[in-house]
C-alpha positions in Angstrom: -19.2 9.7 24.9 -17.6 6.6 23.4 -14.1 5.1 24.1 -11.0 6.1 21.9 -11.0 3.0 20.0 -14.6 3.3 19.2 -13.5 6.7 18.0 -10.6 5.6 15.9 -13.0 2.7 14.0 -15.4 5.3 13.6 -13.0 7.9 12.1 -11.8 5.0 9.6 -15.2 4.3 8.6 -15.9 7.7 8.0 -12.8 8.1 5.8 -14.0 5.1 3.8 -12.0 2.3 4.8 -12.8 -1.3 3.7 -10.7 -3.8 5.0 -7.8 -3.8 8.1 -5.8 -7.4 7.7 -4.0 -8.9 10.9 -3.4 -10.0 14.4 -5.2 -9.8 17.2 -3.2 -9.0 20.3 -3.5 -7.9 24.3 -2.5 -4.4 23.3 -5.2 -3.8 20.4 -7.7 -6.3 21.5 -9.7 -3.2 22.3 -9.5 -1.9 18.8 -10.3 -5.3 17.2 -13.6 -5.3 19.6 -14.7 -2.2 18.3 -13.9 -3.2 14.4 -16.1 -6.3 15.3 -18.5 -3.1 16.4 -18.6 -1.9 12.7 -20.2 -3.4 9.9 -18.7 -1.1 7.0 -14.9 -2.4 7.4 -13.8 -5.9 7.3 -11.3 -7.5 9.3 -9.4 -10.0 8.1 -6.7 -12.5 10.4 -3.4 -13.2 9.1 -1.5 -16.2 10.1 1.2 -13.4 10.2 1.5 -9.4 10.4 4.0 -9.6 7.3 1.4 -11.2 5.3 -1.0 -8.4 6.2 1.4 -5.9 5.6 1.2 -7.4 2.1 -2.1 -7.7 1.5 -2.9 -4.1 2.8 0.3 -2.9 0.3 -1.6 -4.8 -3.0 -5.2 -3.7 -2.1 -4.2 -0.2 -1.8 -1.9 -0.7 -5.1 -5.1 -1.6 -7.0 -7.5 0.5 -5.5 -5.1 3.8 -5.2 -7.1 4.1 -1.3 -5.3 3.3 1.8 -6.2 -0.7 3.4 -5.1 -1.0 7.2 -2.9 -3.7 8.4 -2.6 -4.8 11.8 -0.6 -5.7 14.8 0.2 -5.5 18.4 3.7 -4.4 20.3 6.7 -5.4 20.1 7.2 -8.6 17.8 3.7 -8.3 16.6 5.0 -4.6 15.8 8.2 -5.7 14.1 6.5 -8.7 12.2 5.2 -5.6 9.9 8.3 -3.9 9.0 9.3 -5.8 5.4 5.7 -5.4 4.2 5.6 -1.8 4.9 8.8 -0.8 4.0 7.5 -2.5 0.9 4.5 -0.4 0.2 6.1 2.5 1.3 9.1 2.0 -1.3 6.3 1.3 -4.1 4.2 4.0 -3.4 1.1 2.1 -2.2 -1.2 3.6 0.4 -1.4 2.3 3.4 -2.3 2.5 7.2 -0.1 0.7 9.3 -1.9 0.5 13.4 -0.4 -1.2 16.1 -1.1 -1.5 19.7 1.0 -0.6 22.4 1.9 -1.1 25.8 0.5 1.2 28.7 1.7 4.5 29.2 2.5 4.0 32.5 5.5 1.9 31.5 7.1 3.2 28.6 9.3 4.8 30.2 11.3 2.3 31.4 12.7 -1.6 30.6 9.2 -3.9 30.5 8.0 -7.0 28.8 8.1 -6.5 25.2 8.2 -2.7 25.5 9.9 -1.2 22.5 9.6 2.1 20.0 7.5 1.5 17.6 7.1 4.8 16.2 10.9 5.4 15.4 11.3 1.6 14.5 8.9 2.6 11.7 9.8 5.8 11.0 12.6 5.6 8.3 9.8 3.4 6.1 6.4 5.0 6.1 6.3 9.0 5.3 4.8 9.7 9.2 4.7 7.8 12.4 2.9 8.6 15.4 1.6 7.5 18.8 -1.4 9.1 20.0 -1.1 10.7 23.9 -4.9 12.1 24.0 -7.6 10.2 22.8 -9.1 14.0 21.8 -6.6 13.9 18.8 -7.4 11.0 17.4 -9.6 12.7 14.3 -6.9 15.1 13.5 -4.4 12.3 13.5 -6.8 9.9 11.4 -7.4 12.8 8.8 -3.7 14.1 8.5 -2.9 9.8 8.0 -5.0 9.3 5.3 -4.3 12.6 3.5 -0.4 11.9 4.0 -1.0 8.7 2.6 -2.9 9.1 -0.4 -0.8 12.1 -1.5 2.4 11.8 -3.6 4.2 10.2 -3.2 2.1 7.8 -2.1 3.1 5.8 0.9 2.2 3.7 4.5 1.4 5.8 7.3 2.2 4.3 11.1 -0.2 4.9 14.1 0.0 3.7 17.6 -2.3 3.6 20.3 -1.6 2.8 23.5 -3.7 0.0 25.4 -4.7 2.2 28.3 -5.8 5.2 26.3 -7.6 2.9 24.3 -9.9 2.6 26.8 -10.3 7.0 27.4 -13.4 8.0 26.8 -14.0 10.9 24.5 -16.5 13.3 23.3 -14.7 14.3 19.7 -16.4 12.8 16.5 -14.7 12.3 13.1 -13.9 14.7 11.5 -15.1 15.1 7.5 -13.1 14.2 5.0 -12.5 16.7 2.1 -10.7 16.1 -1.3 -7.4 17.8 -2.4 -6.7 18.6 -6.2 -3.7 18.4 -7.7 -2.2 21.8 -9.5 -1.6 21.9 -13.1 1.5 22.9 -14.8 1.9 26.0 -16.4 0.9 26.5 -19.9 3.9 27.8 -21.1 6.0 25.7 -19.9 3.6 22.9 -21.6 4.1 24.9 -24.8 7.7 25.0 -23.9 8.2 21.3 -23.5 6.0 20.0 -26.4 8.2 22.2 -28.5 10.9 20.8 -27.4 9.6 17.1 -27.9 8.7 17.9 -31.4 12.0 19.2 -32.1 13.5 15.8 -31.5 14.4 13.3 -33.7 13.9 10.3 -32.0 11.9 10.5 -29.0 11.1 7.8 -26.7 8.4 7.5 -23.7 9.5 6.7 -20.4 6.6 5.6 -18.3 6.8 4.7 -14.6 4.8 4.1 -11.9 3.3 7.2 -11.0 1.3 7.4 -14.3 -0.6 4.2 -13.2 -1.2 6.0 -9.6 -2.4 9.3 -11.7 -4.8 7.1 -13.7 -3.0 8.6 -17.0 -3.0 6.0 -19.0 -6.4 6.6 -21.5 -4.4 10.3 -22.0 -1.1 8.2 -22.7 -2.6 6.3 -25.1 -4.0 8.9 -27.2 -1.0 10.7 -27.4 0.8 8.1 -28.3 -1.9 7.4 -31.4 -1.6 10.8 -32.6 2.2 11.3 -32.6 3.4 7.2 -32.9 6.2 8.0 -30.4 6.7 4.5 -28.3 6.7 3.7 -24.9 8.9 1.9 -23.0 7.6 0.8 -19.1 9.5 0.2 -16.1 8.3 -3.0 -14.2 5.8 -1.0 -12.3 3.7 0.3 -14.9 3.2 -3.1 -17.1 -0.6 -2.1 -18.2 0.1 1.8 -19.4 -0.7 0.5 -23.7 -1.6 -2.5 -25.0 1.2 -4.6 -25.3 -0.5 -4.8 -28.7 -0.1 -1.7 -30.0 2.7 -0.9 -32.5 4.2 1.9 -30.1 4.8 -0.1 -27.3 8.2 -1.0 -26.6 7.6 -3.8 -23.5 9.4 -3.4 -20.2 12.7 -2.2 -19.6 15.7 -5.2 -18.4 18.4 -4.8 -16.5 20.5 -6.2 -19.1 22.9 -3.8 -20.8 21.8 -5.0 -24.4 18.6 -6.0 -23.5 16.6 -5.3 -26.9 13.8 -2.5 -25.0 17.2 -0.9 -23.8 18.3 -0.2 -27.3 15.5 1.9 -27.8 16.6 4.1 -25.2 19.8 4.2 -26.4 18.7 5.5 -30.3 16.4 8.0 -28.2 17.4 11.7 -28.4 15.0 12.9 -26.1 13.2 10.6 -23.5 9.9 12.2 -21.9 9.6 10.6 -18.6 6.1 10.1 -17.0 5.8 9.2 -13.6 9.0 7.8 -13.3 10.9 7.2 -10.0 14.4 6.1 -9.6 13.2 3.6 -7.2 12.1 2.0 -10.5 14.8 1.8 -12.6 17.7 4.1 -11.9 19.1 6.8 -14.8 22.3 5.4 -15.0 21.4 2.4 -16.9 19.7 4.3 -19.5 21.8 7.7 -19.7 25.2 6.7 -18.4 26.8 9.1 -21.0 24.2 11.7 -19.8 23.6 12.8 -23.0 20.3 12.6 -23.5 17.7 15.4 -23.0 14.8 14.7 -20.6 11.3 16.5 -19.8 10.0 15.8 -16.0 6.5 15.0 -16.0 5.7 14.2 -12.4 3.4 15.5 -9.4 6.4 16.1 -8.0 9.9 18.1 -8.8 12.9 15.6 -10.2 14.9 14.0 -8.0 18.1 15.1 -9.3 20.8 12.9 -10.7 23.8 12.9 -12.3 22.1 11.2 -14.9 18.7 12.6 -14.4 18.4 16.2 -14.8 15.9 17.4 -16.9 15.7 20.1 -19.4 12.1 21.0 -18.4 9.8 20.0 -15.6 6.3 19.5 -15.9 4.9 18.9 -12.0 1.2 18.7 -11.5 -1.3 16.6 -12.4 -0.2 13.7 -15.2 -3.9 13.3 -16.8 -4.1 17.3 -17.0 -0.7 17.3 -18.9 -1.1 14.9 -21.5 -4.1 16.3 -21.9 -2.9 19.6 -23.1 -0.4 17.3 -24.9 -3.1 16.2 -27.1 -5.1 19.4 -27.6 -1.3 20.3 -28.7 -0.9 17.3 -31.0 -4.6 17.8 -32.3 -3.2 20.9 -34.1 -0.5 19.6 -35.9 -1.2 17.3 -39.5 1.9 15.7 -39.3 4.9 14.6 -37.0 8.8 14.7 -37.9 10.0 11.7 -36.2 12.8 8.8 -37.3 10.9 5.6 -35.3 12.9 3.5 -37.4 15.0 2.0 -34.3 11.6 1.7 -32.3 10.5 -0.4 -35.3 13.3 -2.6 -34.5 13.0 -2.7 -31.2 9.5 -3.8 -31.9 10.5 -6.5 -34.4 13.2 -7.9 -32.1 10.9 -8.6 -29.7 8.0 -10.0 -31.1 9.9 -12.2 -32.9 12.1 -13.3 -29.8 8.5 -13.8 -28.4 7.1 -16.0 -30.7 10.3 -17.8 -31.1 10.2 -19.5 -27.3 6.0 -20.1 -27.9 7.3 -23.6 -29.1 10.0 -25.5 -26.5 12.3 -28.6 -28.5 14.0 -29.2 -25.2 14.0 -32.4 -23.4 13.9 -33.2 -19.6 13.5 -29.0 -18.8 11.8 -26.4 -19.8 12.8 -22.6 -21.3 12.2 -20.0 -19.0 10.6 -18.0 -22.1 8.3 -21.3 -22.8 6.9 -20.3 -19.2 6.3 -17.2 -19.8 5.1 -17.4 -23.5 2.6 -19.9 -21.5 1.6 -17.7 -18.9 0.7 -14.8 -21.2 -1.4 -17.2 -23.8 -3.9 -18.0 -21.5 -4.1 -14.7 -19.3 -6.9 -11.9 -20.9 -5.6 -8.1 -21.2 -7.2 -7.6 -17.5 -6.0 -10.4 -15.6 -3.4 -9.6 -12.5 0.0 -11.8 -12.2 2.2 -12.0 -8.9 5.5 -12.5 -8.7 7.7 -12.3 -6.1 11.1 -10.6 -6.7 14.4 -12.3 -7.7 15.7 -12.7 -10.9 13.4 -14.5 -12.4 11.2 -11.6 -12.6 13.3 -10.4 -15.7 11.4 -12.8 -17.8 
């Protein structure tokens, strides 16, 4: 027999988890003494939830496994919400625990008494309090699955402060790998047909092919065919910034120079992409343009997103029939003379602001130029958002 928050520590251990960042409270104090119980997972105190919600969202961004962050009821509880919502909205994994008051009183007015679960159930993908401490493995199990599958997301559990205390006889339950389904073949065939039937194609990659690990497959087909890739802001890393065929990061500028690319392109293969990102209509407001899905999940459909052909399954699996495709053909039919462009435009507009003849102030594009001199290939920048981001 053990007591339920032995249980729950146990069950996170057993599902691998590293690190839980937050506060300490009353109503999870008997959680946090049985983390302090287990040596495999690291605790780390916050000066405040939303700065754990944060540090779970980047370590589960980096890693592509769920971190936990922490906090009690109530304010403790609500301290959480941006950081979550955060992670949720940019497909991080995450486990988001909280304490709660004793069930004897929630069902009526009492000191700091609140719900928890429906406060944070429009920003994680589930949200539940557990009632039996017998459940607690199923609930652990279907939490971390939820969360690692796409799209990715936080996951919200609650457990009460007198249930914490239950005892139990249920152990953890073990934890057992899904595989992602791969797309048809003849759709494949279908799609790469239809991508070598274009003039002027252009990559659109998004986050979800950083998530799939796709990039090593994205990269080779990129060598063999020469067809450039543009990123959205959450999937800076995909290519070398180096390499001829990329195209930098999109702006939200209408003549922003990686937007012209997209606006020669006659067919835009999209890879990952999520409107969260970067919505359609400021790349096909004429909705002209024909688009192939690739995604581990159907398109969300838009006026200005609606593909042609849908390619859901596994990203890495795709490309690579992509390049067993590509591997067969000697040579590729394609006008990248407005990617070259592109390409130009920016370099040059890059190594124009590596020099700054101002006085008293600084360029914005000195910074930056600046910043990406002395940072290596590997090296990891935060920013916060605002406009200054765009640079």
């Amino acid at each position: 027999m053990m007591k339920a928050s032995d249980l729950l520590v146990a069950c996170l251990e057993k599902e691998g988890l590293e690190y839980v960042f937050g506060v300490p409270g009353e109503e999870n104090a008997d959680f946090v003494f049985s983390l302090g119980e287990c040596p495999a997972i690291r605790f780390v105190l916050t000066r405040h939830e939303q700065g754990a919600a944060f540090m779970a969202e980047v370590y589960g961004r980096l890693t592509g496994n769920p971190a936990a962050c922490l906090g009690t009821l109530g304010p403790g509880a609500s301290n959480l919400i941006t950081g979550v919502a955060n992670a949720n909205m940019d497909r991080a994994p995450m486990l988001v625990l909280t304490g709660q008051g004793s069930t004897s009183r929630l069902h009526k007015e009492s000191h700091q008494i609140m719900d928890v679960v429906g406060m944070f159930e429009p920003v994680t993908k589930w949200a539940i309090s557990i009632r039996h401490a017998d459940t607690i493995p199923e609930i652990v199990r279907k939490a971390v699955r939820v969360s690692r599958m796409e799209k990715r997301g936080a996951v919200h559990i609650e457990l009460p402060e007198d249930l914490a205390k239950h005892p139990t006889a249920e152990q953890p339950m073990q934890p057992r790998r899904f595989y992602r389904s791969e797309p048809i073949p003849a759709i494949i065939n279908q799609a790469f047909d239809l991508l070598m039937a274009a003039k002027s194609p252009v990559i659109l990659v998004g986050n979800g092919c950083v998530r799939g690990r796709a990039s090593a497959e994205l990269r080779k087909f990129c060598q063999h065919t020469g067809i450039g890739v543009i990123s959205t802001f959450m999937a800076k890393g995909c290519v070398d910034k180096d390499a001829p065929y990329c195209l930098y990061t999109v702006g939200l500028g209408s003549r922003d120079f990686v937007n012209l690319a997209l606006d020669e392109a006659d067919l835009v293969l999209t890879l990952g992409f999520d409107m969260v990102e970067y919505h359609p209509s400021l790349w096909n407001a004429r909705r002209n343009k024909r688009i192939v899905h690739a995604d581990f999940l159907p398109a969300e459909i838009d006026q200005c997103y609606h593909p042609e052909i849908e390619l859901v399954g596994d990203l890495g699996a795709t490309l690579g029939e992509f390049n067993r495709l590509a591997e067969q053909r000697q040579h590729f039919d394609f006008d990248f003379s407005a990617q070259a462009r592109v390409r130009a435009r920016m370099d040059r507009e890059l190594d124009a602001y590596a020099d700054d003849d101002t006085t008293g102030s600084i360029r914005p594009q000195k910074i930056i130029a600046d910043v990406r001199a002395v940072m290596g290939p590997s090296d990891i920048l935060l920013s916060d958002v605002g406009a200054h981001k765009m640079w």
